[in-house]
C-alpha positions in Angstrom: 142.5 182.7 139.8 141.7 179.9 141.7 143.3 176.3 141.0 141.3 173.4 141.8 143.2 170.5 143.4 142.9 167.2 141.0 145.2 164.7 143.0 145.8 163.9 146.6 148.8 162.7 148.7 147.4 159.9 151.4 147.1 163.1 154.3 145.5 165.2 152.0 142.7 162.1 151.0 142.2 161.7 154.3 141.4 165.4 155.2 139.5 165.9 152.2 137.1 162.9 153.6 137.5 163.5 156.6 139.4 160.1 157.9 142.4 158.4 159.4 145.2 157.9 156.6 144.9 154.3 157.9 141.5 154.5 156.5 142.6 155.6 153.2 145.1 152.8 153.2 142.2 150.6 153.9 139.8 151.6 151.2 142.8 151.1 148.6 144.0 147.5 150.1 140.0 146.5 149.8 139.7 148.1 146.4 137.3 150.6 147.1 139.7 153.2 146.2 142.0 153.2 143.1 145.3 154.6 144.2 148.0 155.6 141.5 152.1 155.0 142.7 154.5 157.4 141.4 158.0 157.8 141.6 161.0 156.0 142.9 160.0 155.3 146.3 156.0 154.2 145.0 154.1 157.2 147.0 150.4 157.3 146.6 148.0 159.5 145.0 144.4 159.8 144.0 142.0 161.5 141.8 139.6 163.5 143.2 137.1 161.9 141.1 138.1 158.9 142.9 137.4 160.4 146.4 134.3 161.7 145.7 133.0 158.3 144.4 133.9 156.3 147.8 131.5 155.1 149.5 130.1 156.8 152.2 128.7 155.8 156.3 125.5 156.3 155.2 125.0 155.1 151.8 126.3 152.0 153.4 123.4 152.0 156.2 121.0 152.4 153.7 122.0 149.3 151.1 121.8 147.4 154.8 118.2 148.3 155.2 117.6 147.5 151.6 118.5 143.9 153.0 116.7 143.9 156.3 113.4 144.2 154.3 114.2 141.4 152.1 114.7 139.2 155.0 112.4 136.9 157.1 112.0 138.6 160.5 110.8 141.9 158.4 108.9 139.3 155.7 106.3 136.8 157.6 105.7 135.3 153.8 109.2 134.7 153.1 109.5 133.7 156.9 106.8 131.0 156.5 108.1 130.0 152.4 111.7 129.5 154.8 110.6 127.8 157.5 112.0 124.4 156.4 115.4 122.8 157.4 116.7 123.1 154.1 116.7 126.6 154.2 117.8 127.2 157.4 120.8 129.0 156.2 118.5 132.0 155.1 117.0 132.6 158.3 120.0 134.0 159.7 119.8 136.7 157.6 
């Protein structure tokens, strides 16, 4: 019978994706992972669910190009519909 794991300590989240327990401790300070705190002393643990719905290197890459086309170096009509000093701001982008 095998017994699938449903919660983590912060090593074992950090194996399971791979990553430094510093990074764990980041994603849950930003919010990007939910962390439950049990017991007297507050340890940390998390679903599995959880850890398989964190973000991930590459999903991240691809929301950026999602951007990069939106902007005006990759645009030359939005480049020219910004090409006033008001919107300034949006050709940094």
């Amino acid at each position: 019978m095998v017994i699938v794991k449903e919660w983590f300590t912060v090593g074992e989240a950090a194996e399971y994706l791979c990553v430094s327990k510093r990074t764990i401790y980041k994603l849950t300070k930003e919010g990007r992972l939910p962390a439950f705190r049990i017991g007297k002393e507050r340890h940390r643990r998390f679903r599995r669910e959880d850890l398989n719905n964190v973000p991930r290197v590459g999903e991240e890459t691809a929301n950026l190009e999602v951007l990069l086309k939106l902007s005006a170096k990759a645009d030359p009509v939005l480049a020219e519909a910004w090409d006033n000093e008001k919107d300034a701001a949006y050709d940094r982008i």
